[in-house]
MITIMAR-190343 format. One record per residue (C-alpha): residue number from 1; residue in one letter; x, y, z. Coordinates in steps of 0.5 Angstrom, whole numbers, plus 500, padded with zeros to 3 digits. Example, Ala and Ser with C-alpha at 12.3 -4.5 7.8 and 13.67 -1.06 7.14 Angstrom:
<sites>
num	residuo	X	Y	Z
1	A	525	491	516
2	S	527	498	514
</sites>
This chain:
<sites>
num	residuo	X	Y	Z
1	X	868	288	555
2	X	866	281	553
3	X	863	281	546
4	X	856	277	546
5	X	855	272	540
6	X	852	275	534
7	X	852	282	536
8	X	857	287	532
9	X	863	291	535
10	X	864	298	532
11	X	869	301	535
12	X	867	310	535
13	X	875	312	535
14	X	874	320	538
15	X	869	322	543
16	X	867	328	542
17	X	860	331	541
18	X	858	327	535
19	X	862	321	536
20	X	859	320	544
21	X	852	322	541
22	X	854	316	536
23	X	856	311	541
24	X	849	313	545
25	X	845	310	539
26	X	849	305	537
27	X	849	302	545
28	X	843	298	545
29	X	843	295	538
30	X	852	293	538
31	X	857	291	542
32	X	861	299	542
33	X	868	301	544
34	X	869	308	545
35	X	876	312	544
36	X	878	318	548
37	X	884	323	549
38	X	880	326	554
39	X	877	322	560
40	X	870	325	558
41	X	866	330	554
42	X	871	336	553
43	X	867	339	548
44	X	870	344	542
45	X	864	349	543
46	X	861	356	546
47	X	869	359	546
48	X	866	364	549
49	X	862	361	555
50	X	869	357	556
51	X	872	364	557
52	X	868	369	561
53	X	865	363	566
54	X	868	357	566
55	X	863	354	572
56	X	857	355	568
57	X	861	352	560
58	X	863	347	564
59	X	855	344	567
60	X	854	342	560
61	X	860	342	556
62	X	865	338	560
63	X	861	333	563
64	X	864	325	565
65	X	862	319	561
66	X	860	315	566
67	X	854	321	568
68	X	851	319	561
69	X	846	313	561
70	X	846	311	555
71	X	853	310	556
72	X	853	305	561
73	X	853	299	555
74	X	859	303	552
75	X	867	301	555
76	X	871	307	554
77	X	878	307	552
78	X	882	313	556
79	X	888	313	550
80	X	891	316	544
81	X	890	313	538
82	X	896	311	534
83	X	895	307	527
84	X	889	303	523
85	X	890	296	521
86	X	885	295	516
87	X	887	288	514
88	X	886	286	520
89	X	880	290	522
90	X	883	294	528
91	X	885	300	531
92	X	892	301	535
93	X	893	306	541
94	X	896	307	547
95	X	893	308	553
96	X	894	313	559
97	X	898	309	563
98	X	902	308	556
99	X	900	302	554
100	X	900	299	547
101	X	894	296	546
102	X	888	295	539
103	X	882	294	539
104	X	878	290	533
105	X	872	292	529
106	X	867	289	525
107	X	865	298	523
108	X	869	303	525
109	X	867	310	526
110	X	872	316	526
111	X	870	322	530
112	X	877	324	532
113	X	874	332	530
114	X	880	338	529
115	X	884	342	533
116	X	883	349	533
117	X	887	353	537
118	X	888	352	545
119	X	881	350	546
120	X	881	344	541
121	X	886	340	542
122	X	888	332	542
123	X	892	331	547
124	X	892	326	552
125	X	888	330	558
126	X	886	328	566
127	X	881	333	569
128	X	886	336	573
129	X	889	337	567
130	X	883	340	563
131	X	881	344	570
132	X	888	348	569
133	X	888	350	563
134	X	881	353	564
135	X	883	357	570
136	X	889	359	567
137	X	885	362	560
138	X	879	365	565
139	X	885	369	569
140	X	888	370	563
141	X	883	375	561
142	X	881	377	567
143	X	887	380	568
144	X	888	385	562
145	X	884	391	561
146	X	884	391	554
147	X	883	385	550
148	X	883	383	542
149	X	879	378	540
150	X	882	376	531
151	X	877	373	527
152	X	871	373	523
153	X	867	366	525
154	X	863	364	530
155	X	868	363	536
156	X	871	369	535
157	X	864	373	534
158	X	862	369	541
159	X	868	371	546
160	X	868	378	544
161	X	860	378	546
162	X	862	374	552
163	X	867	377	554
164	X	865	384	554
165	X	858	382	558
166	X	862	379	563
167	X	866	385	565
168	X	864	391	562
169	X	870	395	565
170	X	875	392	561
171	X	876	395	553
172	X	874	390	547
173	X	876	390	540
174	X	873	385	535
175	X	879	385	528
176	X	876	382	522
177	X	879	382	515
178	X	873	382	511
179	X	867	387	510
180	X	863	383	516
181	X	864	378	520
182	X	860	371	520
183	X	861	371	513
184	X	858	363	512
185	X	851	366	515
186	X	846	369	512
187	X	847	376	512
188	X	841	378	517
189	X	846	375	521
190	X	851	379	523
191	X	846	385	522
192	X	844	383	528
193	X	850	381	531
194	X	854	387	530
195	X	847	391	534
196	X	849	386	540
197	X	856	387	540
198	X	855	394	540
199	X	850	394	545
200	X	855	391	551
201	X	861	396	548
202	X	866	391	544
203	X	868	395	539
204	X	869	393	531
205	X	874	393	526
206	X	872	391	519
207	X	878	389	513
208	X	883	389	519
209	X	887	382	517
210	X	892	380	522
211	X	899	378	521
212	X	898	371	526
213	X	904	370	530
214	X	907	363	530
215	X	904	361	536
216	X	897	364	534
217	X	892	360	537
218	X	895	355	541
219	X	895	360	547
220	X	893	368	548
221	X	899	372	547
222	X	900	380	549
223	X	900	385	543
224	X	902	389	539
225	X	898	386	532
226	X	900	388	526
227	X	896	388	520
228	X	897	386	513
229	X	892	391	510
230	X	896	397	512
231	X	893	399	519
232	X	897	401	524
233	X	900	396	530
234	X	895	396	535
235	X	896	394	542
236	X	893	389	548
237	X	894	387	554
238	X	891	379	552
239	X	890	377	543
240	X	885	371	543
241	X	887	368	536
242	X	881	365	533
243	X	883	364	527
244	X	880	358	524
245	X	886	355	524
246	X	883	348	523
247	X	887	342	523
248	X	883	335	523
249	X	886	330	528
250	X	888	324	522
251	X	895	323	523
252	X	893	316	525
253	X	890	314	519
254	X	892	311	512
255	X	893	316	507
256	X	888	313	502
257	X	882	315	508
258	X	884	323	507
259	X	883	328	502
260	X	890	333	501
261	X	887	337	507
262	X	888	331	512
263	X	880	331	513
264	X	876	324	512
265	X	873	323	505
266	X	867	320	505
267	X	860	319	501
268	X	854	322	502
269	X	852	316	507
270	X	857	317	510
271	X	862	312	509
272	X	869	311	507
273	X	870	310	498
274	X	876	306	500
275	X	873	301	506
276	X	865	301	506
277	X	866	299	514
278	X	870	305	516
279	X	865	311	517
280	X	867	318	519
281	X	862	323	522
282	X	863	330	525
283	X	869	336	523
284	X	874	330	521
285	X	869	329	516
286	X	869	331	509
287	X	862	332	508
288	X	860	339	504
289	X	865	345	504
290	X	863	346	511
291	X	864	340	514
292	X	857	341	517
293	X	855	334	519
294	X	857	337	527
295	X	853	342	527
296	X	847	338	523
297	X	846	332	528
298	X	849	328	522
299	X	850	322	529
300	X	843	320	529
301	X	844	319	520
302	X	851	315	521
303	X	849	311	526
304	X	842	308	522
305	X	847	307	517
306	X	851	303	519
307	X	845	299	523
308	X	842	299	515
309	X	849	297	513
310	X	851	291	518
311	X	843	288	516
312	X	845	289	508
313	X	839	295	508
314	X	839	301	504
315	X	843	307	506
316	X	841	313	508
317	X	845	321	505
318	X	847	326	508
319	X	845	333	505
320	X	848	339	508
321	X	844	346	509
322	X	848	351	504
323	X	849	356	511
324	X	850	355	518
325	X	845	357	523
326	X	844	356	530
327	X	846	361	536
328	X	852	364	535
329	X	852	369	541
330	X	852	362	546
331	X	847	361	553
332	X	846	369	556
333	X	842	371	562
334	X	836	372	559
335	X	837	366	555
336	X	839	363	548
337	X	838	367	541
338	X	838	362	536
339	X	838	364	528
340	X	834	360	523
341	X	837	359	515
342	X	834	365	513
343	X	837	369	517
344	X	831	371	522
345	X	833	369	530
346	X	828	367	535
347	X	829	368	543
348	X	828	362	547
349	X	828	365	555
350	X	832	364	560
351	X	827	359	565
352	X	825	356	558
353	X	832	354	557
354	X	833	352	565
355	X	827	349	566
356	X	825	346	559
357	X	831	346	554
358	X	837	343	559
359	X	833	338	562
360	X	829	335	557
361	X	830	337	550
362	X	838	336	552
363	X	840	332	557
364	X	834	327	556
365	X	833	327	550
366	X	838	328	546
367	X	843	324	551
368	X	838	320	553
369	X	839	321	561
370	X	845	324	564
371	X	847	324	572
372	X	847	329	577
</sites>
């Protein structure tokens, strides 16, 4: 890319969910750089969908970069990112073909996200690499007759739903250490939920906290598990482990930049108290207790910010919502639950979301334009 006089060079080191959204509304206004382990959108969300039908996960949610219009403007590094240099206003990495390199910047955002198990991780992938290991976790679970899914959050929740829906023939249990699952969610939530997950047979083990082998998490393991809360070792041919062993994917960067867990500190507006240049956004952000700036679209906020920032404007605030909502379950055959902050769902149809929600709220929208 060759910079444009006058145009400001911001440099998105992470293209996940929100760091592609950041890079799309920041594509006309300066010159963007962004950086990606993976060679397109290889998104972190709906676990269970991943699992029990790839093919359609995949449709929304490992999507290439050059299929998104408002990236067009936008020169994507296909790399891993290796340090900072904040006197000189550069990152360093390395390449996919192994080569050192750096890019400089006017602003940088960090949206290199957290890795979460098998399914978040950030090494350095082609697409015949990201198609392996879905196949490969897909046959997993289609292959065991009974399967246990470890973990009280969403992405727990969700695979056992998931699971148990697409094959109804095989035996799932759901093992959570507290008296319900979802415990960030208002408590009509999982009242709900738990009437969903009964509905297509998962079956539920409140107050069962699991001893997580060492590799749990990284891939599906067999049984037995066994319990810290006096149960009996139980068996299974596959254990899903999600749970929520969250690590941010900050290696690369000073310690001054990161709190004592590893995750970016940061202001209200987003910014970095050390460097007012360096903005993060996204789970590697230090936002709220929640780290909730993913899931509350706070890309169209940073992005503003640092167009205000560059034009010595006033700066806008991040303000975290005190519980998590959204749609816990994921896209089903009729189509998508979705639960307020209250608590209270409400159903939008399969053709709504096909016919409405996909193509012109999502792709559209939000995206602005992706490609067939």
């Amino acid at each position: 890319m060759t910079r444009r006089p006058g145009r400001p060079r911001v440099v998105v080191a992470g293209l996940g969910d929100s760091g592609l959204l950041t890079a799309i509304h920041l594509a006309r206004h300066a010159d963007v750089v962004g950086i990606s382990a993976k060679p397109g959108l290889v998104s972190g969300q709906e676990l269970g969908l991943r699992l029990a039908r790839p093919d359609d996960w995949a449709r929304d949610y490992w999507v290439g970069f050059d299929r998104y219009r408002g990236l067009d403007r936008v020169r994507t590094v296909h790399a891993t990112l290796t340090g900072l240099d904040r006197e000189r206003r550069a990152v360093r990495l390395v390449t996919a073909d192994g080569a050192r390199a750096s890019e400089p910047y006017d602003v940088l955002v960090v949206s290199t996200g957290v890795s979460n198990g098998f399914w978040r991780r950030p090494d350095l992938e082609t697409d015949a690499e990201v198609a392996a290991g879905l196949g490969r976790h897909h046959g997993a679970l289609a292959a065991a007759a009974r399967i246990a899914v470890v973990g009280g959050g969403a992405a727990a929740v969700s695979s056992a739903y998931q699971v148990a829906a697409r094959w109804p023939e095989k035996r799932v249990d759901l093992y959570f250490p507290g008296e319900r699952a979802l415990p960030a969610h208002h408590g009509r939530v999982w009242a709900d939920v738990a009437r969903r997950l009964a509905a297509v047979g998962v079956e539920l083990h409140p107050g069962h906290r699991a001893v997580v082998p060492a590799e749990g998490g990284e891939r599906i393991t067999g049984g037995p598990i066994a319990f810290s809360t006096g149960q009996a070792p139980v068996a299974a041919d596959a254990v899903l482990w999600a749970v929520g062993r969250v690590r941010p994917n900050s290696d690369w960067l000073p310690r001054d930049l990161v709190d004592d867990d590893g995750f970016v500190r940061v202001l209200p507006t987003l910014q970095t108290p050390a460097d007012p240049r360096i903005f993060a956004v996204g789970d590697v952000a230090a936002t709220d207790p929640l780290r909730s700036s993913a899931r509350n679209r706070a890309d169209r906020l940073v992005a503003a910010n640092i167009r205000a920032f560059l034009a010595g404007r006033a700066l806008g605030e991040f303000r975290a919502p005190g519980r998590r909502w959204g749609s816990v379950l994921g896209y089903q055959p009729d189509g998508l639950r979705v639960y307020a902050p209250t608590g209270r769902p409400f159903r939008i149809g399969r053709r709504a979301v096909d016919l409405g929600l996909r193509p012109w709220v999502v792709r559209r929208g939000i995206y602005r334009g992706v490609r067939g």
